[in-house]
C-alpha positions, 0 to 999 in steps of 0.5 A: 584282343582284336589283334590276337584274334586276326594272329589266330586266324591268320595261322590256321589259314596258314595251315589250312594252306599247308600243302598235304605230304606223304605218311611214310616214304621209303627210298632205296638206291638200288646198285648198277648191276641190280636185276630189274624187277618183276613187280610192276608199278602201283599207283592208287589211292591209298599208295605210290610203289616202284619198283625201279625209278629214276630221280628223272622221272620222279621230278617229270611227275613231281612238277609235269615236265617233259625229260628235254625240259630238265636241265640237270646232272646226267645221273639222275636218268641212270641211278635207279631207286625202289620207291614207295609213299603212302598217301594220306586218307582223304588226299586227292590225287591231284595232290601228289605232284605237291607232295612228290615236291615236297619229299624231293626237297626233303630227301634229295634236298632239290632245289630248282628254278625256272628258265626259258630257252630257246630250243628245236620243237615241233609243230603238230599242224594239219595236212593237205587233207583234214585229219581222220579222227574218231570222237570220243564217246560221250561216256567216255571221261577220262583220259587214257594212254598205251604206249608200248613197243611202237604202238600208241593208244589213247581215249579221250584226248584233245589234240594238245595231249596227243601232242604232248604224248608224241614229244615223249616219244620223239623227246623233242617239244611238240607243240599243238598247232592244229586248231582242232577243237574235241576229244578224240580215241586215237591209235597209232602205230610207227616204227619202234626205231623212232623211239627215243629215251631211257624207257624205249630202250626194250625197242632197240633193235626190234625190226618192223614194218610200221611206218615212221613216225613222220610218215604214220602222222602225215596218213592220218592227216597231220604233219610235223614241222621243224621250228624254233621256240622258247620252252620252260626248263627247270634248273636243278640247282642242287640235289643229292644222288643219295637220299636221306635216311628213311 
């Protein structure tokens, strides 16, 4: 009997465990030549809606990764989808990672591994003069970020997500080499030709009188310099370029 009752407990851990998924997904290729859409992202609670989406960026969310660590065929950054999800009532949102996981295996039938390399990066390190930075107010709680053509913005950060948010941008690893300790409101503007990646391209071609990138961190006190580290890349073993049926 005792046997029986460590089985039956054993099995409701397990499903207890069980990682939550999405109650309905819709997944829609769209073709090459198909018009980019007027409605904008959704992302709340209750549902994940986009209108145009790469497979790229999907798997960025899914496992947070930078584009430079993903090591996989070149069509997953060019075929676009229409993308929605429904999320279970009472589903965290720090769940959605697992759950975009688990629809990426379902659909695409992904599968991944991890691998070191080692690659060109940046070190974020502090300038001749300490960096001049505004503290965060203390009612200020979570973080949030604006980039858009040039222009970035984030409140309540540390230094290491700055860093993260500028190896977007250069699409090269930076890592925080600064010490700096705290939380921080931090605007920089820069040349929008120093934008790189698919979701810079409306900045092609613009002309501005924003400094570089380079120059724009060096007047705020930091400097970037070019170093060599091994960085975690995820492998795209197998995937499909065409989901399975919704």
């Amino acid at each position: 009997m005792s046997r029986w009752i460590i089985l039956i407990a054993f099995a409701g851990v397990c499903v207890a465990q069980a990682p939550p998924a999405f109650e309905v997904v819709s997944i829609k290729p769209l073709a090459p030549d198909a018009p980019f859409p007027t409605a904008r992202p959704v992302r709340t609670a209750g549902r994940i809606q986009y209108p145009r989406i790469s497979l790229s960026l999907l798997i960025l969310q899914a496992y947070d990764v930078r584009p430079y660590q993903i090591d996989g065929p070149s069509w997953m950054m060019t075929q676009m989808y229409e993308f929605s999800a429904k999320i279970p009532e009472g589903v965290a949102t720090d769940q959605i990672p697992l759950m975009l996981q688990g629809m990426l295996r379902d659909r695409f039938g992904l599968r991944t591994r991890w691998e070191s390399k080692e690659q060109a990066v940046f070190a974020l390190v502090v300038g001749k003069n300490r960096p001049k930075l505004k503290e965060s107010s203390p009612e200020t709680r979570e973080t949030s970020q604006f980039l858009m053509l040039g222009h970035l913005e984030t409140k309540h950060a540390n230094i290491s997500k700055f860093a993260m948010m500028l190896a977007g941008i250069l699409g090269r690893p930076v890592l925080d080499n600064t010490g700096i300790e705290g939380y921080f409101d931090i605007v920089l503007d820069v040349d929008p030709a120093d934008l790189v990646g698919p979701l810079f391209e409306p900045a092609k071609g613009l002309t501005s009188k924003n400094p570089s990138i380079f120059a724009a961190l060096q007047e705020m006190g930091f400097k970037l310099e070019s170093r060599k580290a091994p960085i975690n890349h995820i492998v795209i073993d197998h995937v499909e370029r065409i989901p399975s049926e919704n």
